[in-house]
C-alpha positions as CSV (number, residue, x, y, z in Angstrom):
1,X,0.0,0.0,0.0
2,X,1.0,3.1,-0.8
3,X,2.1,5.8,2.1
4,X,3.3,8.8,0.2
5,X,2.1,12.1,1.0
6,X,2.1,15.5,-0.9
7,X,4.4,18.4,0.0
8,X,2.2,19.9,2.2
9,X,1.4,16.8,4.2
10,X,5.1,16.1,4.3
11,X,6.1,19.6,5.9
12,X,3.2,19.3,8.5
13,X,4.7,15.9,9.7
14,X,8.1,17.3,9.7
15,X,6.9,20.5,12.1
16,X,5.6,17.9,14.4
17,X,9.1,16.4,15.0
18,X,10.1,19.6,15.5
19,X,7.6,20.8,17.6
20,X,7.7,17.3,19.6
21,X,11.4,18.1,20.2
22,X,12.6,21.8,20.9
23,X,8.6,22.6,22.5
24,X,7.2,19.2,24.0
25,X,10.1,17.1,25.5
26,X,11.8,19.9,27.2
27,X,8.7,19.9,29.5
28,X,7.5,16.4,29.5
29,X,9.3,15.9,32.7
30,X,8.0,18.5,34.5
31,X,4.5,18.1,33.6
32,X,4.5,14.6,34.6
33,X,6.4,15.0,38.1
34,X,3.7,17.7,39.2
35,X,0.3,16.3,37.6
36,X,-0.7,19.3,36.0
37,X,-1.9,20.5,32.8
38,X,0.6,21.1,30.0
39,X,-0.5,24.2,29.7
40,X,2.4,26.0,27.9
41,X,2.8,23.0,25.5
42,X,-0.7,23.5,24.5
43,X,0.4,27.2,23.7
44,X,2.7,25.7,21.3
45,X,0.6,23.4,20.0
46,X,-1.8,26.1,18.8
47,X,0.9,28.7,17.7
48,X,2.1,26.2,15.9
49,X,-1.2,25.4,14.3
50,X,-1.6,21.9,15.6
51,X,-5.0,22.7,17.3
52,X,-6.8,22.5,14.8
53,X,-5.6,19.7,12.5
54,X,-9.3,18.3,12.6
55,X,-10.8,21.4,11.6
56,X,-12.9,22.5,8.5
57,X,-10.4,24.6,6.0
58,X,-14.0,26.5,5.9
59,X,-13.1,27.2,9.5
60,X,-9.9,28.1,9.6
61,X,-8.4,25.0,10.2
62,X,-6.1,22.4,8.3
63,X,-8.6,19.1,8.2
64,X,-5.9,16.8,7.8
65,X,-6.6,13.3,6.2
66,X,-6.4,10.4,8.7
67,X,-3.3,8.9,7.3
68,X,-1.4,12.4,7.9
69,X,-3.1,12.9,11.4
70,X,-2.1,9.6,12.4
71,X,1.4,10.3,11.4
72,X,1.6,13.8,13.3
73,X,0.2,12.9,16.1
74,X,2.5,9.8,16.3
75,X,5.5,12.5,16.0
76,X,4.4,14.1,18.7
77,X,4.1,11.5,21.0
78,X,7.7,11.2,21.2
79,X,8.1,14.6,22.3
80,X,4.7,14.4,25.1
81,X,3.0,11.5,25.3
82,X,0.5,13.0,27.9
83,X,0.6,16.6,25.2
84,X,-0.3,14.2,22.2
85,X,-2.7,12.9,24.2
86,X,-5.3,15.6,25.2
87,X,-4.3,17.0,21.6
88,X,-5.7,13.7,20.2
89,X,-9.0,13.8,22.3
90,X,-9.3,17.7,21.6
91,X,-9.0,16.8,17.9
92,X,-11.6,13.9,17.9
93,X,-13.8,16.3,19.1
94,X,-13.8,18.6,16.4
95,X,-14.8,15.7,14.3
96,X,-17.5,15.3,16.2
97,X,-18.4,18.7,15.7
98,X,-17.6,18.6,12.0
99,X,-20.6,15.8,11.6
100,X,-23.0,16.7,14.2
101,X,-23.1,20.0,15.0
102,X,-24.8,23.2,12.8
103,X,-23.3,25.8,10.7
104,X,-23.5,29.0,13.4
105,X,-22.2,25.9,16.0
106,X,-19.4,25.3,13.9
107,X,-18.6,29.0,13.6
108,X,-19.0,29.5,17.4
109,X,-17.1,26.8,18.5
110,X,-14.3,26.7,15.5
111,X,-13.7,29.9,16.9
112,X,-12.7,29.2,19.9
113,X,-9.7,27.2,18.7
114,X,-8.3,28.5,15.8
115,X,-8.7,31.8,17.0
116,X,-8.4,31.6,20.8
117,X,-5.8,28.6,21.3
118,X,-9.2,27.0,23.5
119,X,-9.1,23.2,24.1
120,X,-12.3,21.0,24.3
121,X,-12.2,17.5,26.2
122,X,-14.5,14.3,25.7
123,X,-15.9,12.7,28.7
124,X,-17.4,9.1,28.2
125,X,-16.5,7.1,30.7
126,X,-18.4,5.9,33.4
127,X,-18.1,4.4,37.2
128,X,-20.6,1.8,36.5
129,X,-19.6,1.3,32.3
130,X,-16.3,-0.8,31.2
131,X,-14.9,0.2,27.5
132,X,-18.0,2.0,26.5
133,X,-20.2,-1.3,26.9
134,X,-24.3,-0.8,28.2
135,X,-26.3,2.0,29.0
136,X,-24.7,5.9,29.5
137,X,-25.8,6.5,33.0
138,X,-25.3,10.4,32.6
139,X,-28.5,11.7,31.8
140,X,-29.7,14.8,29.8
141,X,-33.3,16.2,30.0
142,X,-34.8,19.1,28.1
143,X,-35.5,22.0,30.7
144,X,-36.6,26.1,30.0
145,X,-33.9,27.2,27.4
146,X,-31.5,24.4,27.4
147,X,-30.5,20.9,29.0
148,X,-30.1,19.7,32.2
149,X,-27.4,17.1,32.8
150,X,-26.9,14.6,35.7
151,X,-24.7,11.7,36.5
152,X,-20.9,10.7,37.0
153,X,-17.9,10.2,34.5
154,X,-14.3,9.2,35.4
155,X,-11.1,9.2,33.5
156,X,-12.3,12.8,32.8
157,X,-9.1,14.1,30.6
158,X,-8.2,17.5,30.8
159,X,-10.5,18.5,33.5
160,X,-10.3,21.8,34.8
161,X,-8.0,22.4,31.9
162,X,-9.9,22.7,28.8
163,X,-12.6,25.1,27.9
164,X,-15.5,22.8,26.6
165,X,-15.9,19.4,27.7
166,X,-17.9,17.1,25.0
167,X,-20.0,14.7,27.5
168,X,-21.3,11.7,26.2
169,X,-25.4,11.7,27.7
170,X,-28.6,9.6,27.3
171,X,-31.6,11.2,26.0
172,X,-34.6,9.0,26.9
173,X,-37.4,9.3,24.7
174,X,-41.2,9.6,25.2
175,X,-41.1,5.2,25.0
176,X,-38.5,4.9,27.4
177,X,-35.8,4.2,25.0
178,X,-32.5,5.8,25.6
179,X,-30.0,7.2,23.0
180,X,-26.8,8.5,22.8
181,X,-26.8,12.6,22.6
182,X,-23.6,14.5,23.1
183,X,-23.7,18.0,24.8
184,X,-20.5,20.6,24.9
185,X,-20.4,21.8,29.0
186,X,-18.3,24.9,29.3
187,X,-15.9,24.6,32.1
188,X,-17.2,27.1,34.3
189,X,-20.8,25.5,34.2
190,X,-23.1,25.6,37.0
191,X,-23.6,22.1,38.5
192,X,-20.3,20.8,37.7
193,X,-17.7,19.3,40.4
194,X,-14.7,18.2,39.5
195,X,-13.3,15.9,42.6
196,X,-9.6,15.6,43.6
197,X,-7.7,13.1,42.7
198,X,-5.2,12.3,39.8
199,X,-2.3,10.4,41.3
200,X,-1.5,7.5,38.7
201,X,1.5,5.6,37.5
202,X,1.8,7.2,34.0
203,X,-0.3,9.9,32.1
204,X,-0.1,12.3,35.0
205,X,-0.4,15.3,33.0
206,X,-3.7,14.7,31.5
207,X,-5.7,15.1,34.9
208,X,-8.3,13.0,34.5
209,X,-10.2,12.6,37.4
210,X,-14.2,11.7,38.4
211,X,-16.3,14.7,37.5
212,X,-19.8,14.8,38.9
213,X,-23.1,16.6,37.5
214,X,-25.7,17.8,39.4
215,X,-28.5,19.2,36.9
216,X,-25.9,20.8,35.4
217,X,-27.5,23.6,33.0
218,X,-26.3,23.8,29.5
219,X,-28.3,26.1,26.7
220,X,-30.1,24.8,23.6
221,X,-26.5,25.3,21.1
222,X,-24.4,22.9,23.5
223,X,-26.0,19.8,22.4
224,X,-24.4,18.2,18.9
225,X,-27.2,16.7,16.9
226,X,-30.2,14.6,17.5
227,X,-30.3,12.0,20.0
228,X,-28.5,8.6,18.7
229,X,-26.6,10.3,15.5
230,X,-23.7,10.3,17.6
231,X,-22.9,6.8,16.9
232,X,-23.9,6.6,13.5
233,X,-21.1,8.9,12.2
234,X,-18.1,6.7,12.4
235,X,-15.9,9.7,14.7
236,X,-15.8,7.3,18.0
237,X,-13.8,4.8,16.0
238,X,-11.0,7.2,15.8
239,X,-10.1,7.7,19.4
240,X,-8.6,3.9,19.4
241,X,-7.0,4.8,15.9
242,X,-5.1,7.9,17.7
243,X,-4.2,6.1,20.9
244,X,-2.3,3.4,18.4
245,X,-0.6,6.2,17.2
246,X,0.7,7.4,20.3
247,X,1.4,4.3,21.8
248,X,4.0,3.5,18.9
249,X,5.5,7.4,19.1
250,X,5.9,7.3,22.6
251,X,7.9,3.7,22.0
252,X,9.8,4.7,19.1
253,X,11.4,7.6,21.1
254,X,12.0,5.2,24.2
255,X,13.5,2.8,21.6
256,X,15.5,6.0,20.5
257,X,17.0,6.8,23.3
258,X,18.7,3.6,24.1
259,X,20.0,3.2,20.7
260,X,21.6,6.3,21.0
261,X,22.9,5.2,24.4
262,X,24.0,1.7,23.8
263,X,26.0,3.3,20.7
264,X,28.2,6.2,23.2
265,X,28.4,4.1,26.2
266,X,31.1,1.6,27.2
267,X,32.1,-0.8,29.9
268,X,35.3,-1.4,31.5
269,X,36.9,-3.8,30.1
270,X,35.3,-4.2,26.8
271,X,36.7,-1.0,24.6
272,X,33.5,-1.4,22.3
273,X,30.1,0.6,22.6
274,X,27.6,-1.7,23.9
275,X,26.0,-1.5,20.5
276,X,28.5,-3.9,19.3
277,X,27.6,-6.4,21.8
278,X,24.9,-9.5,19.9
279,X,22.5,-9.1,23.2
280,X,21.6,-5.8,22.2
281,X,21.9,-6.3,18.2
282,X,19.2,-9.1,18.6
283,X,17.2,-6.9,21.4
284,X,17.2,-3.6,18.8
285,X,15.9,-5.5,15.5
286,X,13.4,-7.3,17.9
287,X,11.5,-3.9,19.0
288,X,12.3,-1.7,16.1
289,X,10.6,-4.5,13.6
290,X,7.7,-4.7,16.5
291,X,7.2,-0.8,15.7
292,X,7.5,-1.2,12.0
293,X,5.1,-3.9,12.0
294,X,2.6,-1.9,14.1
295,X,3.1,1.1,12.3
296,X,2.3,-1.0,8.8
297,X,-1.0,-1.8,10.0
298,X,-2.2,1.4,11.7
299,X,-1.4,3.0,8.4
300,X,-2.8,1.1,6.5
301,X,-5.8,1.1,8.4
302,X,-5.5,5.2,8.6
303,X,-5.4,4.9,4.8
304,X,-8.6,2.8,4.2
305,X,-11.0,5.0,6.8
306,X,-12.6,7.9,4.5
307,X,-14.8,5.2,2.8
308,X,-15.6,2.8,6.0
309,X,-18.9,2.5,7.8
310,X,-19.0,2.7,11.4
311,X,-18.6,-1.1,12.4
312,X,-15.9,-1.4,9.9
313,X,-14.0,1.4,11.3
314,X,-14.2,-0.2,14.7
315,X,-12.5,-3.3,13.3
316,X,-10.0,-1.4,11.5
317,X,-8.8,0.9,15.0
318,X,-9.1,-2.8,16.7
319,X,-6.9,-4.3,14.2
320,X,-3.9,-1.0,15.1
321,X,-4.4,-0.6,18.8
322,X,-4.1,-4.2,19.5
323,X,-0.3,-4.4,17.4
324,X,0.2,-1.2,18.7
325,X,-0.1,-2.0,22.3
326,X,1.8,-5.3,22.0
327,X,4.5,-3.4,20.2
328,X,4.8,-0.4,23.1
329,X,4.2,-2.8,26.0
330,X,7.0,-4.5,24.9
331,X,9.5,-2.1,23.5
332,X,9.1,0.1,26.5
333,X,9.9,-3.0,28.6
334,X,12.3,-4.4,26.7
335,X,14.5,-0.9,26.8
336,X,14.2,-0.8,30.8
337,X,15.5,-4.2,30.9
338,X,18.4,-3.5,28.6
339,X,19.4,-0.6,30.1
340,X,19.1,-1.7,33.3
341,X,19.1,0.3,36.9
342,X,20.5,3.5,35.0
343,X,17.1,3.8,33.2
344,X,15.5,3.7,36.1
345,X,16.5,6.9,37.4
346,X,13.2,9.6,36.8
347,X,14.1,12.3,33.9
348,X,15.2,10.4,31.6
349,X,12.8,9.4,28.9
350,X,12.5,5.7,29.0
351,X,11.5,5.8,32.8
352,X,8.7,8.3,31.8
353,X,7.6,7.1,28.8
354,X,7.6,3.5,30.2
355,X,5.0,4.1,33.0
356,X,3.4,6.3,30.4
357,X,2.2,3.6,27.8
358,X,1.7,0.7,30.8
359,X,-1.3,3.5,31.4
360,X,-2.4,4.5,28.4
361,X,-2.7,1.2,26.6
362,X,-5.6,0.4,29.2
363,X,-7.7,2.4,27.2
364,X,-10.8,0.9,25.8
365,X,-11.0,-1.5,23.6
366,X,-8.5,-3.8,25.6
367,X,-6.5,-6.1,24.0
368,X,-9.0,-9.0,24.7
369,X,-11.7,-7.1,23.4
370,X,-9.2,-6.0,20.4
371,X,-8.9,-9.1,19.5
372,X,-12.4,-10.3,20.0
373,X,-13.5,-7.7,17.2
374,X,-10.9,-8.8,14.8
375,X,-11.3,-12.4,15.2
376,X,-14.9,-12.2,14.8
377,X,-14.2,-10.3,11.7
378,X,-12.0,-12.5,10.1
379,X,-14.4,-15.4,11.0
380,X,-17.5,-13.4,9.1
381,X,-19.2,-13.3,12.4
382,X,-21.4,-10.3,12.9
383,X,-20.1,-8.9,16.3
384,X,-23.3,-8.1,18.7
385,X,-22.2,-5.2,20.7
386,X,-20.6,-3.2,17.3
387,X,-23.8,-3.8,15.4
388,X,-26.3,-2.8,18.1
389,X,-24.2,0.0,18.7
390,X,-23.6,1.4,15.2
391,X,-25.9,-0.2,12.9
392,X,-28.3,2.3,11.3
């Protein structure tokens, strides 16, 4: 299959190597020791125009093809894996927007980040939910001028940080049926709690902790679309297509790093680098053909999504996190074990990055559940939950 990109695409994936490197890494450290918001590398992010990557040209933005915002968002993972991160759910939104929401909503909210820098979060997940499976339990009712919203969400990413969160609701209709319907909650909304408490191993810096509603009031232009379209436009799909994407940047630059090592560094008595050792010959073609096999699928799956239907789309993101998980878990464990008690040292890039993707590759679906979909695939069995979910 063929990967090649135009000029322009080309120079865009170039700037994010060099964004991830003089803007992102410098601070990566920092942001994950404190657990805070990486606020200035955001700045960056939208000076350099990487904000809105998934916006409408209409609008101001770039609206990137998948293959080429797979690719960036990849490069930038080696600078930030937490930056890339929030810059990859910020960015899924703005699909969302792009196939849901009206023309003055677009305008309004398009706005906001192209011309204002502002970042908007998506809030799915649930106390009482695993991997997006059952019922929403956040519920949204119609009240005088707007919505009211109620319920719980955890793993709330960027919270407190960006200015719109996209929360993922039930509307229940006048039969008692439920459907998905997706409302954009400013951050200073009344009704809103967010609770205390982001102390993890990895991902530090994208504060996600459990947010609360409590009739929460949004007005009528907050909501995007009518009640179940949500799942009928094939966006979800692309948070596990992302999160691949990362997972294989974040490797590759802990991968990097101790090929740059093993080829300065020498022990007493051998005279020889420790690249020249067979150990760590056999060790580096083992995880950098991991990552190159990883990264083959993922793009090709990047490159077959314009024309895919929802359910197909699923399998396809199924198909690249799963490889792309295997390949991180294991590089990124793999280069602590090669470089031994020196990498274990915090600051250094493996250390971070290492607890960095054992977090983030928890992210729904799991690698059991990745591998359900695909199997089932391959086997032309029709997958209940996918087809309940985003059959029309």
């Amino acid at each position: 299959m063929d990967f090649s990109l135009t000029k322009a695409q080309q120079n865009i994936v170039a700037k994010a190597s060099v964004v991830a490197k003089e803007f992102l890494e410098p601070r990566a450290a920092y942001y994950d020791e404190v657990a805070s918001h990486p606020i200035d590398s955001w700045k960056d992010l939208w000076r350099q125009g990487f904000l809105s990557i998934s916006v409408p040209r209409e609008h101001g933005g770039q609206e990137l093809d998948m293959l080429t915002y797979i690719m960036v968002v990849e490069r930038l993972a080696q600078g930030c894996t937490n930056s890339a991160m929030t810059l990859h759910m910020h960015s899924t939104v703005q699909r969302y927007i792009d196939a849901l929401a009206s023309l003055n909503q677009k305008t309004r909210y398009y706005s906001e980040v192209v011309e204002e820098g502002l970042l908007f979060g998506s809030w799915g997940s649930e106390p009482g939910r695993r991997g997006g499976a059952g019922t929403v339990g956040t519920i949204i009712v119609p009240v005088k001028e707007g919505f009211s919203i109620s319920g719980d969400k955890h793993f709330c990413t960027m919270a407190g940080g960006a200015h719109r969160y996209m929360v993922h609701c039930s509307r229940e209709s006048d039969d008692g049926a439920r459907s998905l319907l997706m409302a954009l909650v400013p951050n200073n909304a009344s009704g809103l709690e967010i609770h205390s408490g982001w102390d993890t191993l990895g991902m530090r810096a994208t504060v996600s902790p459990k947010v609360s509603f409590n009739e929460c009031f949004v007005d009528e232009n907050a909501v995007l679309g009518e009640p179940g379209a949500a799942e009928k436009v094939g966006v979800g799909q692309s948070f596990g297509l992302g999160y691949a994407g990362i997972y294989i940047g974040a490797a590759q630059r802990a991968l990097d790093f101790f090929v740059e090592y093993v080829s300065s560094q020498r022990l007493t008595p051998d005279p020889a680098p420790l690249s020249h050792g067979v150990v760590v010959k056999r060790a580096v073609a083992q995880m950098q053909l991991a990552l190159e096999s990883a990264r083959l699928v993922l793009y090709q799956s990047a490159s077959k999504w314009m024309n895919q239907n929802p359910i197909h789309r699923a399998i396809l993101a199924a198909r690249a996190k799963y490889l792309a998980t295997e390949a991180a878990l294991m590089v990124t464990d793999k280069v602590m074990q090669m470089g031994g008690g020196r990498f274990a040292h915090k600051g250094l890039p493996p250390e971070r990055i290492y607890r960095d993707v054992r977090t983030c590759t928890l992210m729904p679906p799991n690698v059991d559940r990745s591998l359900e979909i695909v199997g089932q695939a391959e086997l032309g069995l029709d997958d209940e939950l996918l087809s309940a979910r985003y059959s029309s």
